[in-house]
C-alpha positions as CSV (number, residue, x, y, z in Angstrom):
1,X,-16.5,-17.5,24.4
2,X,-19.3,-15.8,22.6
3,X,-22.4,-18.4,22.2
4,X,-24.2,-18.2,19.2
5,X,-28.3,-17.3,19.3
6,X,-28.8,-21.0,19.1
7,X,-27.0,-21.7,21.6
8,X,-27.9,-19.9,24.2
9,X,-31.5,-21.2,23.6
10,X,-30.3,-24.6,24.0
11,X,-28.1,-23.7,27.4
12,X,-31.6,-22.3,28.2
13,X,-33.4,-25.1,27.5
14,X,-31.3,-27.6,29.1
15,X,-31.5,-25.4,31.9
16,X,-35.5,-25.3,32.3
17,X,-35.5,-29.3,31.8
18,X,-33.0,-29.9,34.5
19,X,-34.8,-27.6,37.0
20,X,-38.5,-29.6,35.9
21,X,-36.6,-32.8,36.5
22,X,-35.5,-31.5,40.2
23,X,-38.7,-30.2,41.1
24,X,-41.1,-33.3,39.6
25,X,-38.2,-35.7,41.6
26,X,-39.1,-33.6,44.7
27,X,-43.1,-33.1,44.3
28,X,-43.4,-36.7,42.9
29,X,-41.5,-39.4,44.7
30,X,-41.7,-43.0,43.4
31,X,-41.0,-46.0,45.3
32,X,-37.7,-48.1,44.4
33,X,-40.0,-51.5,43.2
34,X,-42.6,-51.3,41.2
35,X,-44.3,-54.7,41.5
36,X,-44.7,-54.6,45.2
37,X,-47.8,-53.0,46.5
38,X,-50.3,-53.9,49.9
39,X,-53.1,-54.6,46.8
40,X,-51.9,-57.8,46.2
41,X,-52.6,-58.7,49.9
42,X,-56.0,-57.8,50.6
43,X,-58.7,-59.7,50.7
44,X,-60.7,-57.7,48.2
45,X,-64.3,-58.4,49.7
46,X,-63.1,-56.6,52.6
47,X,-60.6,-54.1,50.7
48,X,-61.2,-50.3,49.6
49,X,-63.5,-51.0,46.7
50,X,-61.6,-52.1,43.3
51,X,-58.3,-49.9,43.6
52,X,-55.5,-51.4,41.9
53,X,-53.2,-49.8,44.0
54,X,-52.6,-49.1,47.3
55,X,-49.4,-46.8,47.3
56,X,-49.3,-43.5,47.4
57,X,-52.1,-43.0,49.1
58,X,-54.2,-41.7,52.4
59,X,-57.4,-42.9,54.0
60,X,-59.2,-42.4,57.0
61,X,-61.5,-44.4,59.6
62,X,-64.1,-43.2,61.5
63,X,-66.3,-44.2,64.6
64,X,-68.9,-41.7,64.8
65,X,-70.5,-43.4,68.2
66,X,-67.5,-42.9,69.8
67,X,-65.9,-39.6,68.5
68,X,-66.5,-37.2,65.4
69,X,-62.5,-37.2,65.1
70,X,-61.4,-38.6,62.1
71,X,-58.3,-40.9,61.7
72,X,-55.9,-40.5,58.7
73,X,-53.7,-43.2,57.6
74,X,-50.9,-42.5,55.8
75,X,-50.0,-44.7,53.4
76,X,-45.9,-45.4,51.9
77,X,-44.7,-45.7,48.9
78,X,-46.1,-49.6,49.1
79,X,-49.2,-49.0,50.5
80,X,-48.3,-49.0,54.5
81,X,-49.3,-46.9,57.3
82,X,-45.5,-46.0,57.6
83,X,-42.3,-44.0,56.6
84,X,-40.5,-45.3,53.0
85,X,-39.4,-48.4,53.4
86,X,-35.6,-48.4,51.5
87,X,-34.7,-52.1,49.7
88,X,-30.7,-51.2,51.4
89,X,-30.9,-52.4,55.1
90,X,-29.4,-49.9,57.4
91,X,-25.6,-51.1,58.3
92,X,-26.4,-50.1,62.1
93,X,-29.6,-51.3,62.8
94,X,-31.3,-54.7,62.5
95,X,-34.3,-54.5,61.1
96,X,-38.1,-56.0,61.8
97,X,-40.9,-56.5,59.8
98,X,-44.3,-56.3,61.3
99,X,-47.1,-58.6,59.7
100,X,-50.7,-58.4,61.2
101,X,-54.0,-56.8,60.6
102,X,-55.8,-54.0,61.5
103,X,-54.5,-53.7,65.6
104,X,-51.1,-53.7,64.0
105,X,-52.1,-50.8,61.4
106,X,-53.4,-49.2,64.2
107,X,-57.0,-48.2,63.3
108,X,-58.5,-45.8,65.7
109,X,-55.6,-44.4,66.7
110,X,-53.4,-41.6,65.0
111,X,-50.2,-42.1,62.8
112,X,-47.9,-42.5,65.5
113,X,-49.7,-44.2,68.1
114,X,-49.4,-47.7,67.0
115,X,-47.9,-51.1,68.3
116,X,-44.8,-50.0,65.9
117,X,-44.6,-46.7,67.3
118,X,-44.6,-48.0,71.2
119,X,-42.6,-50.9,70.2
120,X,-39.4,-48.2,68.6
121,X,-39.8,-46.3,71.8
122,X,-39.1,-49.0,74.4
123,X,-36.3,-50.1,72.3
124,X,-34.9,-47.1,72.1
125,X,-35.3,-46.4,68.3
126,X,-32.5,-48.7,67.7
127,X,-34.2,-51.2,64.9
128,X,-35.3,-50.3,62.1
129,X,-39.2,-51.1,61.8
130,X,-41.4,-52.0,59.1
131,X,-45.9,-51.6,59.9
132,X,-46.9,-53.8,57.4
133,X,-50.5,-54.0,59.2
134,X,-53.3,-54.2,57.0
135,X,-57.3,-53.7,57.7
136,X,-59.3,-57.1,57.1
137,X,-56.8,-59.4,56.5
138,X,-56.1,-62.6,58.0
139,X,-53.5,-65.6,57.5
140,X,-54.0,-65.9,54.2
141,X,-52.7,-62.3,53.8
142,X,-50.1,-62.6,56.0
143,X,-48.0,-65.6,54.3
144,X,-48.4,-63.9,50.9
145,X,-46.8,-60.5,52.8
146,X,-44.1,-61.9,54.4
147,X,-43.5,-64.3,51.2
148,X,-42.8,-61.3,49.1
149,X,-41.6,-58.7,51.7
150,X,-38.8,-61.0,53.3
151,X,-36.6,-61.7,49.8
152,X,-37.0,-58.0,48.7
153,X,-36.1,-56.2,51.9
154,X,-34.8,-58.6,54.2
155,X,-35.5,-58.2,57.3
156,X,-33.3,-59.7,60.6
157,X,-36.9,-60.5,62.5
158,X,-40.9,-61.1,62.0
159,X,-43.1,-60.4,64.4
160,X,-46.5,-61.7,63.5
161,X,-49.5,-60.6,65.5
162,X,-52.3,-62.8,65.4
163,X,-55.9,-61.3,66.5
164,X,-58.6,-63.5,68.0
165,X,-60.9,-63.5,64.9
166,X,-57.7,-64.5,62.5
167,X,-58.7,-68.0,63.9
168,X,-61.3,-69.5,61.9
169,X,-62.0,-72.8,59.9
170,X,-60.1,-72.4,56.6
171,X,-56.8,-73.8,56.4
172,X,-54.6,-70.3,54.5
173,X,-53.1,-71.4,50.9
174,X,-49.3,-71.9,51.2
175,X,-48.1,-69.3,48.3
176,X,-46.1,-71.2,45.4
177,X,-43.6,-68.7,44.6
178,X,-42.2,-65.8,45.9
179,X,-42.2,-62.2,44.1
180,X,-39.6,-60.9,41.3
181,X,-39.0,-57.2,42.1
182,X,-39.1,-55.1,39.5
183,X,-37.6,-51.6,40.0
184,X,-38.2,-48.2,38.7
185,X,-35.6,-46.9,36.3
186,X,-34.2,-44.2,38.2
187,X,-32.5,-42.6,35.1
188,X,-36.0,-42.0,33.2
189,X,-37.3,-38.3,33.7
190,X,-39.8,-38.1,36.2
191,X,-42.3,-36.6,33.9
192,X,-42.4,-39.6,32.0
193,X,-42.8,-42.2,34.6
194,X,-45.5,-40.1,35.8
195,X,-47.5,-40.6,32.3
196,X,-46.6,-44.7,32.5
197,X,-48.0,-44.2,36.2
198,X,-51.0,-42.4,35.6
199,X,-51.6,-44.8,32.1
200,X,-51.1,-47.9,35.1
201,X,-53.9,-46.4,36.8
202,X,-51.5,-45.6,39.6
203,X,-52.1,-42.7,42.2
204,X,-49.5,-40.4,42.0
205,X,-48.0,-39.0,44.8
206,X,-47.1,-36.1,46.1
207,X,-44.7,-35.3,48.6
208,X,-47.3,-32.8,51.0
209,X,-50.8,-33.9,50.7
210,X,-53.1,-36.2,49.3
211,X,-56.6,-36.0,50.0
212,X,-57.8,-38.6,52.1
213,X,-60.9,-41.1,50.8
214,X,-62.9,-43.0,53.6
215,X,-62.3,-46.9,54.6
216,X,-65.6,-47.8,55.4
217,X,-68.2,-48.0,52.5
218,X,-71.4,-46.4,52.3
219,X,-75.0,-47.9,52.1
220,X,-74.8,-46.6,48.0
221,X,-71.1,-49.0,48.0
222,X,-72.4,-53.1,47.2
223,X,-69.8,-53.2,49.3
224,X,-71.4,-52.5,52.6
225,X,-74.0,-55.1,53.5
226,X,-76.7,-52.9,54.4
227,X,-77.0,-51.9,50.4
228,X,-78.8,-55.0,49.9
229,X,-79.7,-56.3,53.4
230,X,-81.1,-53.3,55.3
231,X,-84.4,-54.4,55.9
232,X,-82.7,-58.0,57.4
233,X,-80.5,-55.9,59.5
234,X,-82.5,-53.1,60.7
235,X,-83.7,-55.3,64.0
236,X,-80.4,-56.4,65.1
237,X,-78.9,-52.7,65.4
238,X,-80.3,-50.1,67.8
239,X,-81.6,-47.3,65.5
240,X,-78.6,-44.6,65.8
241,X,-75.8,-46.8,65.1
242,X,-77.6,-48.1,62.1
243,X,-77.7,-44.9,60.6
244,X,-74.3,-44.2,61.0
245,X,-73.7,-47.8,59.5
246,X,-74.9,-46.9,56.4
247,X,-73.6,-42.9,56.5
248,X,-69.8,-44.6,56.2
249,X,-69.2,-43.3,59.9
250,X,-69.2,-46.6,61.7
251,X,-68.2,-50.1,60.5
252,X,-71.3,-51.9,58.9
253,X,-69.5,-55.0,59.3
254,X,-69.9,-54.9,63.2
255,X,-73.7,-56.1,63.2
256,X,-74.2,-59.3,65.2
257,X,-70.1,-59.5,66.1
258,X,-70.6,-61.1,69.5
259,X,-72.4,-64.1,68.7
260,X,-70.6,-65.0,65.8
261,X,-67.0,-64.5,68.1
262,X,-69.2,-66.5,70.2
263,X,-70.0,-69.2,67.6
264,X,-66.3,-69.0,66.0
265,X,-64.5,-69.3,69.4
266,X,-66.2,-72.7,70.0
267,X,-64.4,-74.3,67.2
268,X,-61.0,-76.0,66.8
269,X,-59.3,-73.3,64.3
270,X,-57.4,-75.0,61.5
271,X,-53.9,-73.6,61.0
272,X,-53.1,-76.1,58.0
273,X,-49.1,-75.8,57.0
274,X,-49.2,-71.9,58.1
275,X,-46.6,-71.9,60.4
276,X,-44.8,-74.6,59.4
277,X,-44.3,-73.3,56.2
278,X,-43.3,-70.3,58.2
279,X,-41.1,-71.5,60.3
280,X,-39.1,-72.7,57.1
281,X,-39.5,-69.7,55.2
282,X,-38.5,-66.9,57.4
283,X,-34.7,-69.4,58.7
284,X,-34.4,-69.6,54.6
285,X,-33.5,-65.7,54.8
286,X,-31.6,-65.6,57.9
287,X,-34.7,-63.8,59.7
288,X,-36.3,-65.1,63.2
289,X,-39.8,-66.1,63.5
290,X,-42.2,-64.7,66.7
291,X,-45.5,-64.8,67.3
292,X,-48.0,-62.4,69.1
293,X,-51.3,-62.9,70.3
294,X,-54.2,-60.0,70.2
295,X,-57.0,-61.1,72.1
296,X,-60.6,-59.7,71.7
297,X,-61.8,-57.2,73.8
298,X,-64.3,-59.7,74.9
299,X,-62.5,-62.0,75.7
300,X,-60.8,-60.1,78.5
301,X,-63.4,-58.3,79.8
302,X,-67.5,-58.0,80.2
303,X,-67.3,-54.2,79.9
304,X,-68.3,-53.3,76.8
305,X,-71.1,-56.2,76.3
306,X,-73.2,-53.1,76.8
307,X,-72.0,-52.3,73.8
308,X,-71.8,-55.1,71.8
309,X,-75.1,-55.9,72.6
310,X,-76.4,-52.7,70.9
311,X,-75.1,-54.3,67.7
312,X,-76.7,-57.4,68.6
313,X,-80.2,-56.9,70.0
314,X,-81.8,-60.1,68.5
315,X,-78.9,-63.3,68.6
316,X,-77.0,-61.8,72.1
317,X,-78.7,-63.3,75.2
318,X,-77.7,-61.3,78.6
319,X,-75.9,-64.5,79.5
320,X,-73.3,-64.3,76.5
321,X,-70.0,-64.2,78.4
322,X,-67.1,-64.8,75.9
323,X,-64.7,-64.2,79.6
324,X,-65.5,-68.1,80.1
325,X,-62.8,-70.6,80.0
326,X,-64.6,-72.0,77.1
327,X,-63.9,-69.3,74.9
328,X,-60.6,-69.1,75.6
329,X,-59.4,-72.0,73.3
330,X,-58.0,-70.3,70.1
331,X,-54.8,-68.7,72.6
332,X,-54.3,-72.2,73.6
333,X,-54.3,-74.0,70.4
334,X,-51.8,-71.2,68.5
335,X,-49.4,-71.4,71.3
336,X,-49.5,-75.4,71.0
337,X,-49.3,-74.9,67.2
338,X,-45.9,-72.6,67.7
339,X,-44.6,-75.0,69.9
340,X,-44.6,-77.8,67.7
341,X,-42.8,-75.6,65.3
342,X,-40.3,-74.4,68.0
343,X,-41.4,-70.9,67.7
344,X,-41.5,-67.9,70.6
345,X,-45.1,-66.7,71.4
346,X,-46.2,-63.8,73.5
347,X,-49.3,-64.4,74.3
348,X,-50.8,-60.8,75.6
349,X,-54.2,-61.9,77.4
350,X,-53.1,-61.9,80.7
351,X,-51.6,-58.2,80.3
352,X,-54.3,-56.7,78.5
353,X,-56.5,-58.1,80.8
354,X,-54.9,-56.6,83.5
355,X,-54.9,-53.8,82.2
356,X,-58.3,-53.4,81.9
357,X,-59.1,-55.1,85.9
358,X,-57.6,-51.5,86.7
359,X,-60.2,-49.4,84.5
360,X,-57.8,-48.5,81.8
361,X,-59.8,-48.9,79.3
362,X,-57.7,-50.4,76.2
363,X,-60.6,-50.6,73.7
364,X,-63.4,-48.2,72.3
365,X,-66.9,-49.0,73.2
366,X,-68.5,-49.4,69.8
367,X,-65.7,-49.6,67.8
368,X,-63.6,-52.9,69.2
369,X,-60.5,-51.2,67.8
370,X,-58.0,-50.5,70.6
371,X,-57.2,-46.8,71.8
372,X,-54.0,-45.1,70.1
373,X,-52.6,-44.9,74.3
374,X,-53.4,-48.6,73.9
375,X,-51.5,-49.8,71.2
376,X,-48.2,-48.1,72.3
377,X,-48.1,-49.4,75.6
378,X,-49.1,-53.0,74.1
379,X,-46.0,-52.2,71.9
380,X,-43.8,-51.9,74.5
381,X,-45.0,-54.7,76.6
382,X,-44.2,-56.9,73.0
383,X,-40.5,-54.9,72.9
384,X,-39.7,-56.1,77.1
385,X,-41.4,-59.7,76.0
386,X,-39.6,-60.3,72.7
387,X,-36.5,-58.8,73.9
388,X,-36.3,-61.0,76.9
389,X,-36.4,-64.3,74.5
390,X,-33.9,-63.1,72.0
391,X,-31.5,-65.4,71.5
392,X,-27.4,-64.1,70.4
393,X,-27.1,-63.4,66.9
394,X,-25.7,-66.1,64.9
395,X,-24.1,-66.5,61.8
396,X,-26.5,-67.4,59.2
397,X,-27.0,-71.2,59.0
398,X,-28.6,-73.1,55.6
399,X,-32.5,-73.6,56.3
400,X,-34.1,-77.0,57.1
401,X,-36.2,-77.9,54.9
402,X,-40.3,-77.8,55.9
């Protein structure tokens, strides 16, 4: 068949658009819902300045005190430090979604030394495993995660890891509704969805390498407390670690943290309808509840008051031991709290603890992140723990109501 002039230009063109569309589908990814992103989960005083989006991107955190490295996190398609997380369940694994803060993100650490990562090993790989862990979060965070993640992908189990300073005085807002994915139209060229994305204010991603952008906020960022308080805070950080306060290289929100764990772990915390609400929520959607417990490094262990202390020259007396039975309340009261709601708790003090009466050091010494050798073998004390109180599987039952 002879083709006319015309066309063959139009064979050609169809040709060139087809190959675009292949290579923008592969360089460009998308994630399957639109409407879900970590943004909406942050609290934003704490958050990476006023982003609208979370996905699609990679930042790093830094300790300069305690090593020049720098660790990236790289963020899904939602805004996790994790691989894609598909809406279709996998029809041979059960899966788990994680819920926690930073320990659970795993900051200090690199991308595959997490709680996660130790946690898939011990098991064997055989789950499927979702790190929704998310830097300065607390409760709050946590019900409006889990209140939008469990509908949309479903998970068999939650494990939610509480750390010590989750704990405070605020009873968490119970969220009101639950979110209405939204998908991507997987038939629209690429090149268009990347216009609507990039008119959304939406970082676009691609496949091999985004460029980093730092967590922690410089003294130029309102954002970081010694942009307006510097002169307040110089006297209560020794001079070195103040600099690298306000260079970005070191958390500026770590001034004075011992005495006000000190202050915080003397109070009754106030868990309001959390995890009753909960409780209900997760049996709704055939998924089991567990609960973890973090503790603080100090809480454990007097070896890095040295440390701390540093932070803390003017309102940290030599005699500020956080080791004392008197500080230990907060581990007590959640594991009464799950109790009343019938749900398992691992309460990790006693092991980490351990762990560190044998000079294996879990923690860094400025930064009271944990080390990335840490985490995974906290992950797979969690997998042996949780493991050991799973019940058999059981055909989905209709939820009680809360």
């Amino acid at each position: 068949m002879n083709l006319s002039k015309a066309g063959k230009v139009a064979i050609y063109v169809i040709m060139i658009l087809i190959i675009q569309e292949v290579v923008l589908r592969i360089c460009f990814p998308i994630p399957e819902v639109s409407n879900f992103d970590r943004i909406n989960y942050l609290e934003l005083e704490n958050g990476p300045g006023t982003y609208r989006h979370m996905r699609n991107q990679n930042w790093y955190w830094q300790s300069k005190p305690d090593t020049s490295y720098r660790f990236v996190h790289y963020l899904n398609q939602y805004g996790f430090r994790d691989s894609e997380w598909p809406v279709e369940k996998s029809t041979k694994k059960r899966r788990i979604l994680f819920v926690g803060d930073s320990f659970l993100e795993g900051v200090m650490a690199d991308q595959d030394q997490t709680i996660c990562d130790g946690f898939g090993h011990e098991s064997g790989y055989r789950f499927e495993l979702f790190n929704g862990g998310m830097i300065g979060t607390g409760l709050a965070s946590y019900l409006r995660l889990a209140t939008d993640a469990i509908p949309i992908f479903k998970p068999d189990h939650m494990l939610l890891f509480i750390s010590a300073n989750d704990l405070g005085q605020k009873s968490p807002t119970i969220p009101e509704y639950y979110l209405t994915p939204e998908y991507f139209n997987k038939y629209r060229p690429r090149l268009v969805e990347i216009v609507n994305q990039l008119n959304d204010e939406s970082p676009i991603k691609f496949r091999w390498y985004n460029r980093p952008k730092g967590y922690l906020p410089t003294i130029a960022s309102k954002s970081n407390p010694w942009s307006t308080n510097e002169s307040e805070l110089n006297p209560h950080v020794r001079g070195d670690l103040a600099t690298t306060m306000k260079n970005g290289e070191f958390s500026p929100f770590r001034t004075n943290n011992l005495a006000s764990e000190a202050r915080n772990y003397l109070l009754n915390p106030i868990f309001g309808e959390t995890f009753g609400y909960l409780n209900y929520f997760t049996k709704k959607f055939d998924c089991t509840l567990t609960v973890v417990y973090i503790p603080s490094r100090n809480l454990v262990t007097e070896h890095y008051l040295q440390y701390e202390k540093a932070l803390c020259q003017l309102n940290c007396p030599d005699t500020l031991n956080l080791t004392k039975p008197k500080y230990q309340y907060h581990q007590i009261a959640l594991e009464q709290e799950c109790q009343k709601h019938g749900i398992p708790f691992v309460n990790l003090t006693d092991y980490v603890r351990s762990q560190e009466e044998k000079s294996n050091r879990m923690y860094w010494n400025y930064d009271d992140h944990m080390r990335g050798e840490a985490y995974q073998i906290v992950g797979k004390e969690v997998f042996r723990r949780w493991n050991s109180i799973q019940p058999s599987r059981q055909s989905p039952t209709e939820a009680r109501g809360w």
